[in-house]
N, CA, C and O of each residue as an XYZ file, in Angstrom:
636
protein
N     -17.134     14.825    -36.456
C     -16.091     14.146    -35.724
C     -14.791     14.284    -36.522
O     -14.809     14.047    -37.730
N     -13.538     14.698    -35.834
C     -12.370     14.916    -36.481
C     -11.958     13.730    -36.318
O     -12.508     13.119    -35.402
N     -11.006     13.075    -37.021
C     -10.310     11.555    -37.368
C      -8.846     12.418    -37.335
O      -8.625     13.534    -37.804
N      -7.737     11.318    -36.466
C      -7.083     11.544    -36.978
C      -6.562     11.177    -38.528
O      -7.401     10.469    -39.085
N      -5.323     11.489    -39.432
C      -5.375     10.957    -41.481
C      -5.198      9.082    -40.671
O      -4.894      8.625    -39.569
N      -5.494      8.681    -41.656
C      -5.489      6.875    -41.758
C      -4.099      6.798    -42.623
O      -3.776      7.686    -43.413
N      -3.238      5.508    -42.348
C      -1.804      5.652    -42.402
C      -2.534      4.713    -43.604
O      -3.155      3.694    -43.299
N      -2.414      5.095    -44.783
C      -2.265      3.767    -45.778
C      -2.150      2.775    -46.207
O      -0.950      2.586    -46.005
N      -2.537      1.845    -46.727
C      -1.981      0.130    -46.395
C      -0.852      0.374    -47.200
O       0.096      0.495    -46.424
N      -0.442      0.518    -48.453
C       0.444      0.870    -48.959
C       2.072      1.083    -48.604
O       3.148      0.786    -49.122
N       1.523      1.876    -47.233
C       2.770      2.263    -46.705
C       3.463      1.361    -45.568
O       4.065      1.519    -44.505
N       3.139      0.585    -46.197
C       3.936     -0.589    -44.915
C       5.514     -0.713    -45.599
O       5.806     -1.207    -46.688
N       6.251     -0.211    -44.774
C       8.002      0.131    -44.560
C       8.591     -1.335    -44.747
O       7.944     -2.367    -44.924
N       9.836     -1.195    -44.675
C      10.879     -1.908    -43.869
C      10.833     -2.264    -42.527
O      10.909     -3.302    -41.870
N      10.656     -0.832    -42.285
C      11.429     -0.580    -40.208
C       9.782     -1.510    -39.798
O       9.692     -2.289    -38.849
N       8.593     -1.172    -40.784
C       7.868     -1.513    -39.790
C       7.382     -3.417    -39.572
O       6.692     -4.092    -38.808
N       8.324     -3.635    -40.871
C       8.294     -5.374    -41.180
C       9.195     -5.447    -40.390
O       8.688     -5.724    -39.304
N      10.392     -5.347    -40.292
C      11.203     -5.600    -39.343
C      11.380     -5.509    -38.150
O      12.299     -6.064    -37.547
N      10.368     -4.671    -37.564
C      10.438     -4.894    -36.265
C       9.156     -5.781    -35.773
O       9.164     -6.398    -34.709
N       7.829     -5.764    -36.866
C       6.866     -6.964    -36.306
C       7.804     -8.647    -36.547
O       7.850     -9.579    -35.743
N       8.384     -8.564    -37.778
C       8.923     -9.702    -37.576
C       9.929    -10.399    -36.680
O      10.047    -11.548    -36.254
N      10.556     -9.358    -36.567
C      11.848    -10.142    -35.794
C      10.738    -10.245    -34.199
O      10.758    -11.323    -33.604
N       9.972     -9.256    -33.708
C       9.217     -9.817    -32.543
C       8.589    -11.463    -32.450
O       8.752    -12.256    -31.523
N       7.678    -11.708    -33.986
C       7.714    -13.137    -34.439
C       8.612    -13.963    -34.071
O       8.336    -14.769    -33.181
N       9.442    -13.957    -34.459
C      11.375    -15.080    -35.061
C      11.099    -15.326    -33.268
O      10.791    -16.400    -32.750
N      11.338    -13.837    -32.463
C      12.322    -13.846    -31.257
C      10.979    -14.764    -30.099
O      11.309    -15.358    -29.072
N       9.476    -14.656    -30.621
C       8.695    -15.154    -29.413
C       8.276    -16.406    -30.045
O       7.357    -16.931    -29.417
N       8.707    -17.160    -31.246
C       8.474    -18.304    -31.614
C       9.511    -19.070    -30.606
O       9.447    -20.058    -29.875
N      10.875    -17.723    -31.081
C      11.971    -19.106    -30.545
C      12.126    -19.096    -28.821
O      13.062    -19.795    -28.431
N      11.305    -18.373    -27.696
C      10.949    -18.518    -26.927
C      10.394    -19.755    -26.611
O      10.873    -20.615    -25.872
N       8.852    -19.788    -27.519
C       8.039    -20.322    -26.825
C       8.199    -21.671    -27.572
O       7.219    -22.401    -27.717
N       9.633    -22.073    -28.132
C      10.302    -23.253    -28.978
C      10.738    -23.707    -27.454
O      10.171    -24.713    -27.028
N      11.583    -23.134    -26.694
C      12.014    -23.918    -25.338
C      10.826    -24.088    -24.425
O      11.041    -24.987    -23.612
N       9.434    -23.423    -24.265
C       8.729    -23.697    -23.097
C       7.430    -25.165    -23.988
O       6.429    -25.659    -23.469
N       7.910    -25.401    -25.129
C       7.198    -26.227    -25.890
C       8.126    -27.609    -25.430
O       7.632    -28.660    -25.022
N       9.531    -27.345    -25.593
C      10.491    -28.392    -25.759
C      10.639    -29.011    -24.326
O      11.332    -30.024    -24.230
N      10.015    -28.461    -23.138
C      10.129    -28.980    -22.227
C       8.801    -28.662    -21.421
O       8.784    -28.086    -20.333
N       7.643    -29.141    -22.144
C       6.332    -29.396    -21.995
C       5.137    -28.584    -21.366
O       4.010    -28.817    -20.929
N       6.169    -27.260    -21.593
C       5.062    -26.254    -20.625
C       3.751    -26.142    -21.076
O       3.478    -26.786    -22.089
N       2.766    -25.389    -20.495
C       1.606    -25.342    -21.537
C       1.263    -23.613    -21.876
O       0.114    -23.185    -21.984
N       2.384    -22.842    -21.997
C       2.671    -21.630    -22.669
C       3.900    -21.935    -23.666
O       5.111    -21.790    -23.495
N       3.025    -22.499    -24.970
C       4.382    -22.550    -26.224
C       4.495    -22.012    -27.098
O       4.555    -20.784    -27.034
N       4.580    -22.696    -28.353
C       4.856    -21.478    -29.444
C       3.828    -20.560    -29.657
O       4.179    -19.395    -29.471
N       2.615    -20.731    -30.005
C       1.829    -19.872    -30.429
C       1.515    -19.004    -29.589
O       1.095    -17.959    -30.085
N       1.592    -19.079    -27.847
C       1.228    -18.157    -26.825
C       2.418    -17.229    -26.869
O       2.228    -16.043    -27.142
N       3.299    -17.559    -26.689
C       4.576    -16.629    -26.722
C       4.611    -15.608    -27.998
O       4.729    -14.383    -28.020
N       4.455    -16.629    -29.125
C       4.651    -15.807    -30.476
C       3.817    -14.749    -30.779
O       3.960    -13.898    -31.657
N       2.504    -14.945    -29.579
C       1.215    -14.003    -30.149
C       1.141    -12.847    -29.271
O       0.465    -11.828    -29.413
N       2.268    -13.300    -27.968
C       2.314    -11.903    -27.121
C       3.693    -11.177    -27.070
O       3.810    -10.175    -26.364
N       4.919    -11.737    -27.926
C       5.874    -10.970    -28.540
C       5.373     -9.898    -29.682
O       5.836     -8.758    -29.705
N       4.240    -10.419    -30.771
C       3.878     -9.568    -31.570
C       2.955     -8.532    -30.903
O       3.208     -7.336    -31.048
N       1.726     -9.004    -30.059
C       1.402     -8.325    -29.603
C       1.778     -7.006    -28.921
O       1.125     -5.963    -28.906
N       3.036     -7.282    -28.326
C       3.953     -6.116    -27.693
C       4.143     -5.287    -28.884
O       3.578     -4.240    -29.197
N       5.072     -5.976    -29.502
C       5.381     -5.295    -30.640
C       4.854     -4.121    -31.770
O       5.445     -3.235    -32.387
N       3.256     -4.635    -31.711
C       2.292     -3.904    -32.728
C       2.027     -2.759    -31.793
O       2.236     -1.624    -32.223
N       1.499     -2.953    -30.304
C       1.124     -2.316    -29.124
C       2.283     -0.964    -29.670
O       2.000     -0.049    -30.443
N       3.543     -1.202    -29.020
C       4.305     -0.444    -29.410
C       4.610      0.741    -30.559
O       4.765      1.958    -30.457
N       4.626     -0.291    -31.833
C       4.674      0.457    -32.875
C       3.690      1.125    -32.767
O       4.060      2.268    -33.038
N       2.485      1.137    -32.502
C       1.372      2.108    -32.978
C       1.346      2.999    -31.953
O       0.892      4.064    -32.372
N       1.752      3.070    -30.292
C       1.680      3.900    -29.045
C       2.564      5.343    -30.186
O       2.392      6.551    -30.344
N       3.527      4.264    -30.750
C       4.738      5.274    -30.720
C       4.459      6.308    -32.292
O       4.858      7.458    -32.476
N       3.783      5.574    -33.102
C       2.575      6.322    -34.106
C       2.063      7.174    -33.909
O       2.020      8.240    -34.524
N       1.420      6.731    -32.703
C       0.046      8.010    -32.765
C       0.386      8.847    -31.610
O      -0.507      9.569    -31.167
N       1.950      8.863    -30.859
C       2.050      9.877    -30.494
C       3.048     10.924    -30.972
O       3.492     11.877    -30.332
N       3.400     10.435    -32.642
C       4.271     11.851    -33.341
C       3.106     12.072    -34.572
O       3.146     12.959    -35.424
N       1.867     10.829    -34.403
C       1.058     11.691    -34.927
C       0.255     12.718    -34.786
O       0.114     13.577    -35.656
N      -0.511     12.711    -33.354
C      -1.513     13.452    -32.453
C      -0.263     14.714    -31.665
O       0.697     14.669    -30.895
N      -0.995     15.698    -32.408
C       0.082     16.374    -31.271
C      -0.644     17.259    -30.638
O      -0.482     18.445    -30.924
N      -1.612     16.873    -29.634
C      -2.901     18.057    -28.729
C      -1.727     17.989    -27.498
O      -0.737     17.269    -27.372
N      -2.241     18.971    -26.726
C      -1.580     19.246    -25.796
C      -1.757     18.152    -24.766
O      -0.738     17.660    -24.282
N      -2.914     17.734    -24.393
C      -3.153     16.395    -23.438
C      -3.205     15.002    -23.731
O      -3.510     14.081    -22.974
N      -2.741     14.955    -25.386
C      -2.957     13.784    -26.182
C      -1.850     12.395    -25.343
O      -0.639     12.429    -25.558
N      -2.283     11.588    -24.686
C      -1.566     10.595    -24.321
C      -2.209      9.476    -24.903
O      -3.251      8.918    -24.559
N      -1.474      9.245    -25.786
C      -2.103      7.974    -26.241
C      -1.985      6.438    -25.833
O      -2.483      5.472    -26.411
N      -1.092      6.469    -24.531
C      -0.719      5.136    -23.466
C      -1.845      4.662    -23.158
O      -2.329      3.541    -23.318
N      -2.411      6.020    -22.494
C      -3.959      5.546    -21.695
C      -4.963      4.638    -22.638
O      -5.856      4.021    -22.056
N      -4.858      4.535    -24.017
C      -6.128      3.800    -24.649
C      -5.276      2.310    -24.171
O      -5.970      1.586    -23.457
N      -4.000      1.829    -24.450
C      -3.735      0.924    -23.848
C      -3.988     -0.021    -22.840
O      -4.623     -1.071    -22.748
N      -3.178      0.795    -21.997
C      -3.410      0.781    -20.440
C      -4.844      0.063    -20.215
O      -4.961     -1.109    -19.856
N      -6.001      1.021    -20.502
C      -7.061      0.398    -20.695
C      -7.374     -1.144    -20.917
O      -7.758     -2.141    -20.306
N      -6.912     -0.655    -22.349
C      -7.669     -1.552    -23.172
C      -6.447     -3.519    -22.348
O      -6.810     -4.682    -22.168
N      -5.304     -2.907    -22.174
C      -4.509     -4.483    -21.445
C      -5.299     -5.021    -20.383
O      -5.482     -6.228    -20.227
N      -5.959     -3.756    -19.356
C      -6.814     -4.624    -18.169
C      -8.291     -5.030    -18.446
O      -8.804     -6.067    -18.025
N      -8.837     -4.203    -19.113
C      -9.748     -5.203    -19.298
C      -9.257     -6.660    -20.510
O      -9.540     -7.838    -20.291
N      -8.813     -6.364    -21.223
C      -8.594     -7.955    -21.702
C      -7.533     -8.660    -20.502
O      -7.778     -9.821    -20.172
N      -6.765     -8.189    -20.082
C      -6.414     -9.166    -18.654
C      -7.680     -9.790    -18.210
O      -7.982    -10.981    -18.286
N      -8.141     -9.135    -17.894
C      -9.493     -9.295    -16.828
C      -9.948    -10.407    -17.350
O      -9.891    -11.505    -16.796
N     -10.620    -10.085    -18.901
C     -11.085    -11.134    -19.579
C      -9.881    -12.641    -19.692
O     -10.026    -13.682    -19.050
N      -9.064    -12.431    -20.402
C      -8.215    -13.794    -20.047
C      -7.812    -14.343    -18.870
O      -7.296    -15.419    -18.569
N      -8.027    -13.742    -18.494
C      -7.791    -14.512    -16.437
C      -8.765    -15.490    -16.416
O      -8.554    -16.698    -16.313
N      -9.947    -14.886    -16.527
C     -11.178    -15.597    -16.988
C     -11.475    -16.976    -17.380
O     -12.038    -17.968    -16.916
N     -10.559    -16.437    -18.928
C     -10.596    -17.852    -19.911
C      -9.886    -18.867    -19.604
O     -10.173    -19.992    -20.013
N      -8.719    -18.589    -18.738
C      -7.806    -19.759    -18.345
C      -8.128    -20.353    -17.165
O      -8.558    -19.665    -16.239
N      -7.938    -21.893    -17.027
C      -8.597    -22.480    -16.508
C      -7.240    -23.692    -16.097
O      -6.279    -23.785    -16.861
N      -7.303    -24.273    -15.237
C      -6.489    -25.486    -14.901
C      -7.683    -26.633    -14.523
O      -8.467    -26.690    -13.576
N      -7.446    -27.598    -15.796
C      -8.742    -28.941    -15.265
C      -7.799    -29.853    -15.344
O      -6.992    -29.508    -16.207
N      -7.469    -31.019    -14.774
C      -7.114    -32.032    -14.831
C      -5.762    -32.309    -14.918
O      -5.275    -33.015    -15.801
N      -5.149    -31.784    -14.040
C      -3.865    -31.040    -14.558
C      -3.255    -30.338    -15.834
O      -2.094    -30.392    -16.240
N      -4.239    -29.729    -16.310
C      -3.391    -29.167    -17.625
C      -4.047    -28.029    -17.694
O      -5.272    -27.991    -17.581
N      -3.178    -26.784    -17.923
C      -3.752    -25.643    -17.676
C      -4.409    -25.205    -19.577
O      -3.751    -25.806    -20.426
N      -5.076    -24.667    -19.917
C      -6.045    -24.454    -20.809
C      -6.033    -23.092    -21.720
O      -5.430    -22.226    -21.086
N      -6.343    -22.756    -22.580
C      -6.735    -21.581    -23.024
C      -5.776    -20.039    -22.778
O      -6.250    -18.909    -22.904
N      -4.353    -20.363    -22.406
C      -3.606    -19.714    -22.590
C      -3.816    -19.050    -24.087
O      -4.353    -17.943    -24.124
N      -3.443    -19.635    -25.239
C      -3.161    -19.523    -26.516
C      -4.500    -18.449    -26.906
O      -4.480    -17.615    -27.811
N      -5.471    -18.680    -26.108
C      -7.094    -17.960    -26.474
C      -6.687    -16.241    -25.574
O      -6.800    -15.061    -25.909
N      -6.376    -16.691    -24.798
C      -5.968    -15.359    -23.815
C      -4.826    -14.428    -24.216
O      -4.799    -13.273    -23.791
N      -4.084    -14.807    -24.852
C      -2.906    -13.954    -25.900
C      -3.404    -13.607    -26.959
O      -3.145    -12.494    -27.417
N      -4.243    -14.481    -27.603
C      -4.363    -13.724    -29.158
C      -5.620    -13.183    -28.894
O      -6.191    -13.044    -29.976
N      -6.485    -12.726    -27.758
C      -7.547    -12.000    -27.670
C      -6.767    -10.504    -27.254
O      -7.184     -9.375    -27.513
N      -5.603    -10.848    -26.585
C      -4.895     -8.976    -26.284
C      -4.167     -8.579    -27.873
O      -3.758     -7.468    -28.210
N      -4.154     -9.787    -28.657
C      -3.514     -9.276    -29.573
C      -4.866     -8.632    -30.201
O      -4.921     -7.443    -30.512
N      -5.888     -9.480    -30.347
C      -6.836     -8.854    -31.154
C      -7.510     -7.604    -30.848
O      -8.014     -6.903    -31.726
N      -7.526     -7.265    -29.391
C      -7.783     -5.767    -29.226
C      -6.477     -4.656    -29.739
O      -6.664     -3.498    -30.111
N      -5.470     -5.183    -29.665
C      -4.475     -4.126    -29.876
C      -4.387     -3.981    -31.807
O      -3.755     -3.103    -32.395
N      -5.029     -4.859    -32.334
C      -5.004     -4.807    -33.761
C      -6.394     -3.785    -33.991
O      -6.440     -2.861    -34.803
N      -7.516     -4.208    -33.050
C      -8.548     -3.472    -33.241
C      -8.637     -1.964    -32.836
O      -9.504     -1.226    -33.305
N      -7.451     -1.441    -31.707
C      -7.080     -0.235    -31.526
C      -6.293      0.333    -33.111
O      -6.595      1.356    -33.725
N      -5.325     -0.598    -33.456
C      -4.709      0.071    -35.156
C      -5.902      0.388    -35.707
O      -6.005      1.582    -35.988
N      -6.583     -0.107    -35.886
C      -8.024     -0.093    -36.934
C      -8.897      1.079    -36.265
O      -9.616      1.747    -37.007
N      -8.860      1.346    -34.907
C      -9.569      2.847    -35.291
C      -8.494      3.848    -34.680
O      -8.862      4.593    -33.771
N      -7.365      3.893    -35.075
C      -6.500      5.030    -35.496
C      -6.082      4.992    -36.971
O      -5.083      5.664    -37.229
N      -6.639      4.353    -37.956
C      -6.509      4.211    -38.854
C      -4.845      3.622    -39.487
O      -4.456      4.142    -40.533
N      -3.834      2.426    -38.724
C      -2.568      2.338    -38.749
C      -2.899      0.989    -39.911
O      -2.674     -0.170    -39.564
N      -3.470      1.331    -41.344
C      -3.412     -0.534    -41.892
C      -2.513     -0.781    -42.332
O      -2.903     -1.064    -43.464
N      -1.264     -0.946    -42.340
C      -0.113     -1.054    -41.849
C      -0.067     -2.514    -41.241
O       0.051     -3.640    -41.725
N      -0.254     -1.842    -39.585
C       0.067     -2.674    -38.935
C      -1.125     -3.730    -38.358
O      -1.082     -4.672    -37.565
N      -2.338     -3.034    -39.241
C      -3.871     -3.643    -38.874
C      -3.575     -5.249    -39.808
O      -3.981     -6.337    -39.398
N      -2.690     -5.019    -41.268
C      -2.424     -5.887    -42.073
C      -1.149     -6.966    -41.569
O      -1.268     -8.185    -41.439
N      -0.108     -6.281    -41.366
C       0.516     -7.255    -40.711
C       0.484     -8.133    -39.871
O       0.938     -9.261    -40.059
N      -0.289     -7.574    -38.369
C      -0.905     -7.723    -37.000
C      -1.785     -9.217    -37.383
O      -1.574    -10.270    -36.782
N      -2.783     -9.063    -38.482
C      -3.226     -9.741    -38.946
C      -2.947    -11.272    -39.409
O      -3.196    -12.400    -38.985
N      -2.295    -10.682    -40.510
C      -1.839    -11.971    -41.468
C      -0.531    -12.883    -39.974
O      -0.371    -14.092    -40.140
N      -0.071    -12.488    -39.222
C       1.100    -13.016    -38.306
C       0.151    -13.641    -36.954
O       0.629    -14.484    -36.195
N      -0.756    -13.286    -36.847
C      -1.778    -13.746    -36.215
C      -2.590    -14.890    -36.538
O      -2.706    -15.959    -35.939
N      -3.234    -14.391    -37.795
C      -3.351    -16.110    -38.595
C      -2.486    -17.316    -38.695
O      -2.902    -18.474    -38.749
N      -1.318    -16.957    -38.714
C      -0.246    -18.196    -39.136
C       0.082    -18.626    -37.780
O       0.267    -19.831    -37.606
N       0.162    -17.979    -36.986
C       0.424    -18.439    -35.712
C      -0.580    -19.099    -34.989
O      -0.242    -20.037    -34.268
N      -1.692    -18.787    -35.056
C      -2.813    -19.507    -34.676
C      -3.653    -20.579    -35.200
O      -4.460    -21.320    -34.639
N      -3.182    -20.459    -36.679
C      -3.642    -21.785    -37.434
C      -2.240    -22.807    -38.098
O      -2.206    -24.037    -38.135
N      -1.487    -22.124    -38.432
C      -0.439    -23.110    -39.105
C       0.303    -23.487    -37.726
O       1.148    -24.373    -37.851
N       0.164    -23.075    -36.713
C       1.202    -23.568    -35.647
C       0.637    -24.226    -34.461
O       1.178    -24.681    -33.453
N      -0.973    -24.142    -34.955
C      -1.892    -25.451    -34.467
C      -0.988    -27.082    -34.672
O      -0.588    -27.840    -33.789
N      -0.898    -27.195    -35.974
C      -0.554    -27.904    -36.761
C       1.019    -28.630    -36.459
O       1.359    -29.813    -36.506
N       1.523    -27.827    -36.249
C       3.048    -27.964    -35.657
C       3.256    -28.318    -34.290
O       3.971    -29.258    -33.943
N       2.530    -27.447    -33.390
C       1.970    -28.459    -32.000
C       1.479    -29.463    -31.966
O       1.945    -30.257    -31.150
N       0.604    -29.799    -32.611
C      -0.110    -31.271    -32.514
C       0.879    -32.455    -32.532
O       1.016    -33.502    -31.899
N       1.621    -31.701    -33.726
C       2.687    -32.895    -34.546
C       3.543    -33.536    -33.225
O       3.540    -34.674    -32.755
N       4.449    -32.017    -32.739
C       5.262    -31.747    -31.733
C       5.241    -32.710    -30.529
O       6.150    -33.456    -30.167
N       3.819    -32.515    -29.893
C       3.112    -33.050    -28.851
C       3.115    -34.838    -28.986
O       3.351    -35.584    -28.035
N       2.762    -35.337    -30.535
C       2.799    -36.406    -30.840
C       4.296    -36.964    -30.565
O       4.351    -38.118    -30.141
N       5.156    -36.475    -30.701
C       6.566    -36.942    -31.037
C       7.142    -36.693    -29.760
O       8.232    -37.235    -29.577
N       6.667    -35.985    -28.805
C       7.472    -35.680    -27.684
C       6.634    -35.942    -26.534
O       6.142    -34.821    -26.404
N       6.307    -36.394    -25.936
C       5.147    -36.035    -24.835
C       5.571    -35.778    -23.628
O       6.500    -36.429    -23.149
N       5.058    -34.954    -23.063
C       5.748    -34.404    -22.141
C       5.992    -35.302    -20.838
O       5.654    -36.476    -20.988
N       6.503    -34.973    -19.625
C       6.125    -35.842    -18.551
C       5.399    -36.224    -18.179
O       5.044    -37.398    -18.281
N       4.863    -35.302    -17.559
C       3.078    -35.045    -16.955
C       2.565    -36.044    -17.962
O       2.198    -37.147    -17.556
N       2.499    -35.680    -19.511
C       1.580    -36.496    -19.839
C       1.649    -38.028    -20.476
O       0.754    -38.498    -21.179
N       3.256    -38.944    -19.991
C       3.159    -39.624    -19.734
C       2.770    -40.769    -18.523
O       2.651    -41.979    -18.717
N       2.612    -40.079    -17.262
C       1.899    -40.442    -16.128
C       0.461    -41.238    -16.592
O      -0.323    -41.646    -15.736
């Protein structure tokens, strides 16, 4: 089996911190207004499908000045891989009791396939970044919602 070379962990750039991060900054401070006025897509859903785009991206755009076959489209593993995890998060989300559910589970599962696509094109790079921005968002900003939620409550859930 031919591989395409594995991008180094090492070689994690500038361009390529800077553009996962500022996707971070820009879908925190999104999902800072759909938090601030009680939606139930907030920070961590937004923040995990700004990066998500983001990594998606960087690596489409990787592995197609890396692969250079004549029919090599490397969209299509995407493409793919977005509908069935659509499919699957459609799934997971649920509206009980008026409050819709498992958004936050349904974003960071497209993130986690699109990290698991870096990982077999060999991008650890962005398998490392993808990562560690994924953790913090999903566990330290648990933490910050809860707080949030305590101090503000929304309409709905003063009824």
């Amino acid at each position: 089996m031919e591989l395409n070379p594995a991008i180094p962990l090492h070689a994690i750039d500038s361009e390529v911190l800077l553009r996962l991060g500022i996707a971070a900054v820009v879908g925190l401070l999104l999902g800072l207004d759909r938090e601030w006025h009680g939606h139930p897509a907030g920070l961590r859903t937004h923040g995990l499908v700004c990066v998500a785009a983001a990594t998606m991206t960087t690596s489409i755009i990787a592995l197609y000045f890396q692969l250079d076959g004549p029919r090599m489209d490397p969209l299509r593993i995407f493409e793919a891989t977005g509908a069935f995890v659509g499919f699957i998060g459609a799934g997971l989300i649920v509206f009980s009791r008026g409050r819709l559910r498992n958004l936050t589970t349904a974003a960071h599962m497209w993130l986690t396939a699109i990290i698991g696509i870096a990982c077999g094109a060999g991008q650890w790079p962005l398998v490392a970044i993808g990562m560690l921005v994924s953790l913090v968002m999903v566990t330290a900003l648990h933490f910050v919602e809860a707080r949030w939620d305590r101090r503000h409550p929304s309409p709905s859930k003063e009824r």
